[in-house]
C-alpha positions as a printed NumPy array, in Angstrom:
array([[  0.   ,   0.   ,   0.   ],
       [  1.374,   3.549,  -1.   ],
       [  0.498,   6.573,   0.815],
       [ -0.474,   9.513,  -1.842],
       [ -2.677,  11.786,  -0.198],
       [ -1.224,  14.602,   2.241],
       [ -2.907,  15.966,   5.087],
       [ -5.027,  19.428,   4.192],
       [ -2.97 ,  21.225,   7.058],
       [  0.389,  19.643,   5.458],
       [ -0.624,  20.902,   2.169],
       [ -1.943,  24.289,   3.331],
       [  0.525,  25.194,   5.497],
       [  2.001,  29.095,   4.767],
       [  5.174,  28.97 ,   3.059],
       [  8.012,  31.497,   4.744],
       [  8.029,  34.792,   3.09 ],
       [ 11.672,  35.164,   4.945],
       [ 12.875,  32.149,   3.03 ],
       [ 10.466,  32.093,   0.021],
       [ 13.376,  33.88 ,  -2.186],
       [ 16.367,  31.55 ,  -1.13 ],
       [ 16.167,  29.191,  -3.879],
       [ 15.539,  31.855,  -6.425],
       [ 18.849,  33.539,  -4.673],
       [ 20.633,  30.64 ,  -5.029],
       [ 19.724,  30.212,  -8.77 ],
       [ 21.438,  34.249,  -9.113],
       [ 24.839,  33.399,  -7.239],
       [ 25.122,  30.288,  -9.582],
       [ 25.12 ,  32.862, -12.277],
       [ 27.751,  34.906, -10.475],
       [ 25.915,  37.771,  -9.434],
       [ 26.896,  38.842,  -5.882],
       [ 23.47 ,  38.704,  -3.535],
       [ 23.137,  40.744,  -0.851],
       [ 20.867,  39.199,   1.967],
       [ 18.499,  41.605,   3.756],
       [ 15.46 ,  38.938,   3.99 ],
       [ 17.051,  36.759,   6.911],
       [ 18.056,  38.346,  10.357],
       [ 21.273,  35.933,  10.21 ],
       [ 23.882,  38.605,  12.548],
       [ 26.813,  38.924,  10.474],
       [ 28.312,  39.893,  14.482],
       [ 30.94 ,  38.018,  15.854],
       [ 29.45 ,  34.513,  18.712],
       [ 31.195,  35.603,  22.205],
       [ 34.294,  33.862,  22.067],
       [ 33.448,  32.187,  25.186],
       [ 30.481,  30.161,  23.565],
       [ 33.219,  28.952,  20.306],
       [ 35.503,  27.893,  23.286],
       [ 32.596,  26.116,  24.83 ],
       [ 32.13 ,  24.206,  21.578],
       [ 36.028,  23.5  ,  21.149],
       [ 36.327,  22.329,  24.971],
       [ 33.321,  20.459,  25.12 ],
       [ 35.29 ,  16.842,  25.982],
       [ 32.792,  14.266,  27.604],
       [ 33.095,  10.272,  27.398],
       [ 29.523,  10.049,  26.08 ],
       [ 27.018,  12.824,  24.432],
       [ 24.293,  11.626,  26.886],
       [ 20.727,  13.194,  26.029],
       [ 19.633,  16.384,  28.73 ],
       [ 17.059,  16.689,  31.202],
       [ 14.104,  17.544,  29.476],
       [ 13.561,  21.395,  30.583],
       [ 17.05 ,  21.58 ,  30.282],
       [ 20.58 ,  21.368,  32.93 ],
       [ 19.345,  22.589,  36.227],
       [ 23.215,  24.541,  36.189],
       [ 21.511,  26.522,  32.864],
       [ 18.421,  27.26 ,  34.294],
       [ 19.478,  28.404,  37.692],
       [ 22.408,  30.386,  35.85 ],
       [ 20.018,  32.578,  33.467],
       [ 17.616,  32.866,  36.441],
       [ 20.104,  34.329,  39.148],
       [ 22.38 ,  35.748,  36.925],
       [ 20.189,  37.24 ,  34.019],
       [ 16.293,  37.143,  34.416],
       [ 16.273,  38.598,  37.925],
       [ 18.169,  41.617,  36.505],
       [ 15.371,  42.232,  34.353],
       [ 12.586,  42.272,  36.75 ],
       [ 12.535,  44.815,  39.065],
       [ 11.162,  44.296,  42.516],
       [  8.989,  41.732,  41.274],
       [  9.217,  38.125,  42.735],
       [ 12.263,  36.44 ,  41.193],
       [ 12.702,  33.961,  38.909],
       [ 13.796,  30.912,  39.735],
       [ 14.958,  27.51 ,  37.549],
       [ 11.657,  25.876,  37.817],
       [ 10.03 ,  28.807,  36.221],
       [ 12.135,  28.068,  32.862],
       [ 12.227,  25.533,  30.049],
       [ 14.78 ,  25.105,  27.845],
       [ 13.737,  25.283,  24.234],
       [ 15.421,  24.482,  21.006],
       [ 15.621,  27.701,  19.749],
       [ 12.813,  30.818,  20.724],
       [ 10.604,  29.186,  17.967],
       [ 10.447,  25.777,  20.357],
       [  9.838,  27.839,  23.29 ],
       [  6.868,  29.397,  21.32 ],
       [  4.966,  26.777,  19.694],
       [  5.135,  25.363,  23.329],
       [  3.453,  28.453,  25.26 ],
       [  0.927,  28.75 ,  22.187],
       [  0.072,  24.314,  22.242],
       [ -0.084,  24.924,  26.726],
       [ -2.679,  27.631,  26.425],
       [ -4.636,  26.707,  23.188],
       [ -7.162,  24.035,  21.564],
       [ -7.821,  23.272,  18.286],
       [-10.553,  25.86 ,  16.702],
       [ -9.109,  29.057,  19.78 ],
       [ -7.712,  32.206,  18.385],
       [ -4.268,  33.8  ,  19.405],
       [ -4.399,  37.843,  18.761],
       [ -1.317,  39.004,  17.396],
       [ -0.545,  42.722,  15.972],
       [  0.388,  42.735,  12.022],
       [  2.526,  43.144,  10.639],
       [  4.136,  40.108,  12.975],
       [  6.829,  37.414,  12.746],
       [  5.558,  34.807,  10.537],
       [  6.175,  32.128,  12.582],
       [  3.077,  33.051,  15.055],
       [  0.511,  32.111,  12.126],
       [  2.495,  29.097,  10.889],
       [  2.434,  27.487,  14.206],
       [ -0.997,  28.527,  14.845],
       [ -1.278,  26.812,  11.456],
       [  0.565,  23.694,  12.709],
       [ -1.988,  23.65 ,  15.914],
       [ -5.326,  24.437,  14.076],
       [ -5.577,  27.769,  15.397],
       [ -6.776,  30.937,  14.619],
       [ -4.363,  34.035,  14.625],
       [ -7.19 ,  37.061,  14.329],
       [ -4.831,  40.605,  13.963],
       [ -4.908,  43.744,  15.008],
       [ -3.738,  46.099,  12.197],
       [ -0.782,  48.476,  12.676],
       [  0.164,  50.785,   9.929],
       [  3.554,  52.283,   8.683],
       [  1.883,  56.147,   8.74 ],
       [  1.622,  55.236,  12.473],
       [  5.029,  54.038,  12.887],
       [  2.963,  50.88 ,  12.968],
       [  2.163,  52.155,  16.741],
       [  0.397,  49.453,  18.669],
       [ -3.091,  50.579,  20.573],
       [ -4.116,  48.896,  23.577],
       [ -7.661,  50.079,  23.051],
       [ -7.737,  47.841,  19.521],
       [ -6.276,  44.85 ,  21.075],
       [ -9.272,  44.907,  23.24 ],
       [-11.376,  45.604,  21.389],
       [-10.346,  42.255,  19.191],
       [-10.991,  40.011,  21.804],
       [-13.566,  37.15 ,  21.154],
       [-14.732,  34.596,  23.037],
       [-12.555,  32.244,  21.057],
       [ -9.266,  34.622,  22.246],
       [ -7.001,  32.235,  24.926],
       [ -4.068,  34.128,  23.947],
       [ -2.081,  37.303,  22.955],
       [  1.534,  36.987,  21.028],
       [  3.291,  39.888,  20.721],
       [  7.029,  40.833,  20.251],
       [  9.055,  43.728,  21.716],
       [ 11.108,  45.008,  20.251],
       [  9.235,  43.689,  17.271],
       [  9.802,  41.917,  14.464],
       [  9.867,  43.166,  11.679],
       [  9.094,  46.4  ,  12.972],
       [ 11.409,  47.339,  15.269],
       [  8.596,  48.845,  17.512],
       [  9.568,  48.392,  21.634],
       [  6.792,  48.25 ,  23.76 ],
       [  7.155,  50.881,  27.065],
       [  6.566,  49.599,  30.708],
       [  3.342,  51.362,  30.972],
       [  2.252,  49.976,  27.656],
       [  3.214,  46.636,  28.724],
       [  1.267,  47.34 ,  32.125],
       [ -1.668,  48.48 ,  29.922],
       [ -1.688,  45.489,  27.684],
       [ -1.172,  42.937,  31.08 ],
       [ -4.144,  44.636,  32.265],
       [ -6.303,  43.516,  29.437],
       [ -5.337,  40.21 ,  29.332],
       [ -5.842,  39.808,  33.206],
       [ -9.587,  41.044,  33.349],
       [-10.493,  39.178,  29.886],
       [ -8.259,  36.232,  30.926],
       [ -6.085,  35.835,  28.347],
       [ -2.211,  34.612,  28.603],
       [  0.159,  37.361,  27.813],
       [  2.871,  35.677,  25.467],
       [  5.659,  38.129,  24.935],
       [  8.558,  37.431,  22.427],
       [ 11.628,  38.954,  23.937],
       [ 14.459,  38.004,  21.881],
       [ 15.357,  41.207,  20.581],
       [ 15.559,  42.653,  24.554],
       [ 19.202,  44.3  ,  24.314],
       [ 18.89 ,  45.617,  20.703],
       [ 17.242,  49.319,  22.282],
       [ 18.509,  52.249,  20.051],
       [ 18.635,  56.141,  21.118],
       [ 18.988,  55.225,  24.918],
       [ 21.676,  55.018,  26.868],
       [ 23.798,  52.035,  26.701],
       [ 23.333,  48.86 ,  28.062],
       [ 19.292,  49.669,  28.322],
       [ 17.263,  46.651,  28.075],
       [ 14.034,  46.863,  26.871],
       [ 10.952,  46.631,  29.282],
       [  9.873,  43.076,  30.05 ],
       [  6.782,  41.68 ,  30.903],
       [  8.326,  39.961,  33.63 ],
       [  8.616,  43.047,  35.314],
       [  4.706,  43.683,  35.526],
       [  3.097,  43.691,  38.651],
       [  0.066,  41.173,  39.269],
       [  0.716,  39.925,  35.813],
       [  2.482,  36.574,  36.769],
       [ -0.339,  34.203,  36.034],
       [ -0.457,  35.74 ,  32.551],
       [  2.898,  36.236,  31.575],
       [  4.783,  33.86 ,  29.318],
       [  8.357,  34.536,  28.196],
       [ 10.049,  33.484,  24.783],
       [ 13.691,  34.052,  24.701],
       [ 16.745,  32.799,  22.633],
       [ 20.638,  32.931,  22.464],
       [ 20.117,  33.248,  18.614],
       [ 20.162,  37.164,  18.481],
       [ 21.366,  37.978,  21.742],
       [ 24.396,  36.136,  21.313],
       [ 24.999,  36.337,  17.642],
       [ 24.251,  32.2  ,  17.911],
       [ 21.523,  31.218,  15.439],
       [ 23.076,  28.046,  14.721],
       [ 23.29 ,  27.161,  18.824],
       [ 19.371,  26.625,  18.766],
       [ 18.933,  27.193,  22.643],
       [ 16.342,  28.737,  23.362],
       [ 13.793,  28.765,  26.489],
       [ 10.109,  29.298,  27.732],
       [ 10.022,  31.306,  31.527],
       [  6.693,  31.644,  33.371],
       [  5.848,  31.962,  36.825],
       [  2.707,  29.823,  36.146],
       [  3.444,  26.413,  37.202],
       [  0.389,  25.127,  35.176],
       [  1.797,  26.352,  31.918],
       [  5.132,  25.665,  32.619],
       [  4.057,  21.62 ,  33.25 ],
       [  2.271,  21.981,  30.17 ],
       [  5.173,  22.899,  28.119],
       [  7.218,  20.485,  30.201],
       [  5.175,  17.325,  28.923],
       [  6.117,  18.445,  24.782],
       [  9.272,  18.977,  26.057],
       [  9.258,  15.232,  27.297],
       [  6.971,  14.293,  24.007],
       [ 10.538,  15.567,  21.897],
       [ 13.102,  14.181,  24.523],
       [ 15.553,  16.491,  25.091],
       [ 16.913,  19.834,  24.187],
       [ 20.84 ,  19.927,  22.885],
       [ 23.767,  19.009,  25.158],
       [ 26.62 ,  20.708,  24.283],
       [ 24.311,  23.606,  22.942],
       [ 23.931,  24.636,  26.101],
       [ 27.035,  24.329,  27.859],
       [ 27.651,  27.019,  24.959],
       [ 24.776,  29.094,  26.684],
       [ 25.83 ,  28.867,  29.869],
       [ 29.697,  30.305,  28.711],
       [ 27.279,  33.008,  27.306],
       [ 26.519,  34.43 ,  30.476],
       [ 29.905,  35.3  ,  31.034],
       [ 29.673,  37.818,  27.991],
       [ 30.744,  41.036,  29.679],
       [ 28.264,  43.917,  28.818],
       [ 31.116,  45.763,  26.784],
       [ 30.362,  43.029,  23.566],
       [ 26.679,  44.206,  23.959],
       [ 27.722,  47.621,  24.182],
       [ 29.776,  47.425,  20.923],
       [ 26.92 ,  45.217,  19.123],
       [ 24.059,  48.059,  19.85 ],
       [ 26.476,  50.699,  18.44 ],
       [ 27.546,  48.796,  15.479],
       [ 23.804,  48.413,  15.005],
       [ 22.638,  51.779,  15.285],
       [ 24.898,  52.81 ,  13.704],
       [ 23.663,  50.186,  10.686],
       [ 19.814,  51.318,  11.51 ],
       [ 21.027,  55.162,  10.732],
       [ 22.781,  54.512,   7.415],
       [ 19.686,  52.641,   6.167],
       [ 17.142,  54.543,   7.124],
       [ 18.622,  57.97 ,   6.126],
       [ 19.576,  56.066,   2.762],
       [ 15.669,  55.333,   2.021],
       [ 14.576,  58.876,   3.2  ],
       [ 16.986,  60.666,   1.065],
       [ 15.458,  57.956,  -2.012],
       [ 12.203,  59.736,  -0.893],
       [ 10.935,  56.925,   0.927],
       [  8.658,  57.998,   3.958],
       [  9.987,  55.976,   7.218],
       [ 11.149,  56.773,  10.518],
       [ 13.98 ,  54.83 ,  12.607],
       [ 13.291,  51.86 ,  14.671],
       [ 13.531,  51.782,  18.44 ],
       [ 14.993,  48.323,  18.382],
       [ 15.615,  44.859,  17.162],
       [ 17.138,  45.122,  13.629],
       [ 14.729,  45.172,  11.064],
       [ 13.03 ,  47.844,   9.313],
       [  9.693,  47.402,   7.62 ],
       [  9.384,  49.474,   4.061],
       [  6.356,  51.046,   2.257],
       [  7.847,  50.633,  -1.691],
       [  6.707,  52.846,  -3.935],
       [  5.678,  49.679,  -5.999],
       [  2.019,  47.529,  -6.608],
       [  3.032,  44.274,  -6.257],
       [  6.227,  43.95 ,  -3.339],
       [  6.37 ,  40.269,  -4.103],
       [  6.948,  40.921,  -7.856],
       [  9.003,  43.198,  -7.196],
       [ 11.481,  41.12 ,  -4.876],
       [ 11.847,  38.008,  -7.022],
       [ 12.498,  40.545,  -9.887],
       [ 15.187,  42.251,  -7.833],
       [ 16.961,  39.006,  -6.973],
       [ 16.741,  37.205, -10.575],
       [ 16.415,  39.707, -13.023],
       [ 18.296,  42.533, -11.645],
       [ 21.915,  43.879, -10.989],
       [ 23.987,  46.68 , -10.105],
       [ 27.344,  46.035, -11.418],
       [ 26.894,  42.01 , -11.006],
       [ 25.392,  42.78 ,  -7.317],
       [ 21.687,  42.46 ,  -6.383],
       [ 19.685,  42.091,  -3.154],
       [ 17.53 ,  39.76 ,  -1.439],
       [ 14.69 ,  41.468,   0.66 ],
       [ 11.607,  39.539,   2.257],
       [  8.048,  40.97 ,   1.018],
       [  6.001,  42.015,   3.571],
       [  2.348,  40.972,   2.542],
       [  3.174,  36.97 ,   4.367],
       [  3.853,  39.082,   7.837],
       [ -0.148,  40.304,   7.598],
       [ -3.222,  37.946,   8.238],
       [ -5.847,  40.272,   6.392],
       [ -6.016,  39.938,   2.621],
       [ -4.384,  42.774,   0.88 ],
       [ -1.692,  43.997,   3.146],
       [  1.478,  44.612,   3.109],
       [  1.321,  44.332,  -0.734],
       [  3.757,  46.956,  -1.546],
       [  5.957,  46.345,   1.706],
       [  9.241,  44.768,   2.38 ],
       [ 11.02 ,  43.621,   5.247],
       [ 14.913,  44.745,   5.616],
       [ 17.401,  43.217,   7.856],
       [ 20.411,  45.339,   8.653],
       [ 22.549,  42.831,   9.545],
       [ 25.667,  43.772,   7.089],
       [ 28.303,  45.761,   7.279],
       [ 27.71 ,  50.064,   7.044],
       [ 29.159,  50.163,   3.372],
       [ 27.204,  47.319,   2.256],
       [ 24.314,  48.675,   3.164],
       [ 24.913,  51.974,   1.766],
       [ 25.702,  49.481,  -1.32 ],
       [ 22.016,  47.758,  -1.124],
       [ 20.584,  51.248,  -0.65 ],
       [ 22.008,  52.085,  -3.946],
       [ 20.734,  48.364,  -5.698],
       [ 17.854,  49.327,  -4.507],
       [ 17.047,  52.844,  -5.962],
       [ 18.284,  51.877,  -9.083],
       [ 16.057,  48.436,  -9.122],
       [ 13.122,  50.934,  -8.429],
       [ 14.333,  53.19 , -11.418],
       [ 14.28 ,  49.943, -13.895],
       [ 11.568,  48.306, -12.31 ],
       [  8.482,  47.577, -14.857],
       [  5.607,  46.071, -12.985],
       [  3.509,  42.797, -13.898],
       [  0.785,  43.692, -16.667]])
């Protein structure tokens, strides 16, 4: 007997605007062109050498599977000696109030499968990371969005996310600082939003990744974390990741913290469902936390820095945008119909002196119909001149640019 029918979820399952380009990318490097990658938030930043060390040191008899949440040493280590920096005079964290993930995106699809049934809805604010509707996808979920717009500064409204709630809500996800939009959530906002949640209730779960990538404040400013609300420990649930933080995408450690025991045995029994997160991974993250805060210091300058030369390079193309307050993305309005069109032209039809760019269109970050059409989603994760060199790429692509008839 031969299986030859896939599953309607398997078949209809959204394809990854981020990645939707890389074979098409691929096809243009074969052909010599150079490719510039803006569509991925891969950190061209240098790992801490103390996680490479880690790596290289790493000399056990046997690679013996880990504890399911993850090493106790780990947990305790980014509870005492991270988390409870971030929290204020709130009640601290402790290791049983974290699970260790692989990778944020682990951590998430276990909050959202604790707090969710098939047929519930998850609110999330669009434009959003894509991943929140493909694992909503994956669970046979609803993601219903609250609209944020780029004349706004894609500002998010407490008043709308309300006002979105359904009986079917069990959930908000929401990022800060966002991705893609770089917009970082304040205290009081984060109070407000906790708030909402609490009297409707609704679990909080807030995507933190991007928590020491906050621009125009003074250095070494993390950005507010949920943790940090009062009476909103019931709600809360934290995603978190070495990947950004860390310049350590390949590592794949990430982690789920929650003071709510009931979610956090929840996650616990997928985490026993996939057996075990990686080993040596994280002895890697637990050298991390001996990263002294001058590396993070130099990495939010060198990214500001980055943020400044794109964004004043797509104002002075005449392209209406104002600078992120964090993470490193920045989502554009194009002066084009069809952003999708556009971005597979750019990549396999275009060049600038045998170079071309790869950017990720924005309409796949959106859950209603018709947005983010003529948007794009920019990662400024290269070097100052080569972004200055995509700016140029992409104000001459724009010049040659002839739309689909």
């Amino acid at each position: 007997m031969t299986a030859t029918t896939l599953s309607q979820r398997g078949l209809g399952a959204p394809a990854s605007p981020i990645r939707a380009l890389a074979s098409i990318a691929r096809d243009a490097q074969a052909t010599g062109k150079n490719v510039h990658f803006m569509n991925i938030g891969q950190p061209d930043i240098a790992t801490p050498r103390g996680m490479i060390e880690a790596y290289q040191n790493y000399d056990e008899k046997v690679l013996a599977y880990a504890p399911s949440d993850g090493f106790h040493e780990y947990r305790e280590g980014l509870a005492s000696r991270y988390y409870n920096r971030v929290i204020g005079d709130q009640p601290p964290i402790t290791a049983e109030d974290i699970l260790i993930t692989v990778g944020g995106s682990e951590a998430l699809l276990f909050a959202m499968a604790s707090v969710t049934d098939p047929g519930d809805e998850i609110l999330v604010c669009e434009p959003y990371y894509t991943n929140y509707h493909g694992y909503a996808h994956m669970l046979g979920i609803e993601t219903s969005p609250v609209t944020t717009h780029a004349e706004d500064d894609y500002t998010i409204d407490p008043v709308r996310i309300e006002e979105a709630i359904t009986g079917k809500t069990r959930a908000l996800v929401l990022p800060t600082p966002g991705n893609p939009t770089g917009v970082v959530l304040s205290h009081e906002e984060l109070v407000k939003i906790a708030d909402i949640c609490e009297r409707h209730g609704l679990f909080f779960i807030c995507d933190e990744v991007y928590r020491e990538f906050i621009y125009d404040a003074p250095l070494g400013t993390l950005a507010p974390s949920l943790l940090a609300v009062p009476g909103a420990h019931e709600q809360a649930i934290i995603i978190d990741s070495v990947s950004k933080r860390f310049s350590a995408c390949g590592a794949r450690v990430g982690c789920l913290v929650t003071r709510n025991r009931e979610v956090r045995k929840a996650a616990l029994h997928f985490a026993q469902a996939r057996l075990s997160p990686a080993t040596v991974d994280q002895h890697a993250g637990m050298a991390a936390l001996d990263t002294p805060q001058s590396y993070f210091n130099d990495v939010v300058t060198e990214y500001k820095a980055r943020r400044d030369v794109l964004v004043s390079g797509l104002q002075n193309m005449g392209i209406k945008i104002s600078p992120p307050k964090g993470a490193f993305y920045l989502a554009v309005p194009l002066p084009v119909d069809d952003a999708d069109h556009f971005a597979k032209w750019l990549v396999s039809d275009f060049d600038l002196d045998g170079e071309t760019l790869c950017v990720a269109p924005l309409a796949g970050f959106y859950s209603t119909n018709g947005l983010g059409k003529n948007e794009v989603r920019m990662a400024y994760v290269l070097e100052q001149d080569v972004l200055e060199r995509c700016v140029k790429i992409l104000e001459a692509g724009l010049k040659a640019y002839q739309p689909a008839s």
